[in-house]
C-alpha angles and dihedrals in degrees: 000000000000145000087231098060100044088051078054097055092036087059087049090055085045090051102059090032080061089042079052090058095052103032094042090052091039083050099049086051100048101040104098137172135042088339095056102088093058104031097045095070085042099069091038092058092051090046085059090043094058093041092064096038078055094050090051089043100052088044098048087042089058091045088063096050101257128112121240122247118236091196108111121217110246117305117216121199132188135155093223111095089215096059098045085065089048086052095043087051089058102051091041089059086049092054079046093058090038096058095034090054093047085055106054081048092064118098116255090250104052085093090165093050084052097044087050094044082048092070103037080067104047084047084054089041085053098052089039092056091054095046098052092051090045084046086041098230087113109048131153122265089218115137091032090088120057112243116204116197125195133181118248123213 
């Protein structure tokens, strides 16, 4: 593979890291109700989050001779705090695919860009995991099995 394409990959990552920075604060400013004073703090955080991950992205993509694009992903809106996790949930699995995909461009011997893209993915697998409980597609199977608890003396 080449270092073209991973630089490639690495700007799409950037892309919807930047669309992050944007959806996540437009977000934070839109979510009302009873939900705002939680959520609120949520998507900022997550703005600041992509921020950095975009920081680290346009610098890395520089180190490896390439220019950053400035050219966000697509960035959803809505007023209805259900459907801003859903489209957080959306944009998260694109930075997924982004980084995944800069990964598998890497040779087979750039050990440190692979360590690093490895944890640029646990840290989406992370944030796609939590988005899909607060959306419900991810919920618990407890109460399904039968627990038994016994003192133990």
């Amino acid at each position: 593979m080449g270092r073209q394409e991973l630089i490639d990959n690495l700007n799409k990552a950037l892309a919807c890291e930047l669309a992050g920075v944007i959806q996540y604060s437009q977000h934070s400013y839109l979510v009302t109700g009873t939900d705002r004073e939680v959520f609120k703090g949520f998507f900022r955080d997550q703005a600041e989050e992509a921020q950095d991950h975009a920081e680290v992205l346009g610098d890395k993509i520089v180190a490896l001779g390439g220019v950053p694009t400035v050219e966000p992903a697509m960035i959803r809106q809505s007023v209805e705090l259900k459907d801003m996790l859903s489209q957080a949930l959306e944009l998260e699995r694109e930075a997924m695919a982004a980084y995944m995909a800069a990964w598998a461009a890497c040779d087979d011997n750039d050990l440190p860009q692979k360590f690093w893209l490895e944890g640029q993915i646990s840290d989406e697998q992370m944030h796609i995991e939590e988005l899909e409980k607060l959306t419900s597609e991810r919920t618990a199977k407890a109460g399904t099995e039968r627990i038994v608890l016994r003192e133990v003396s």
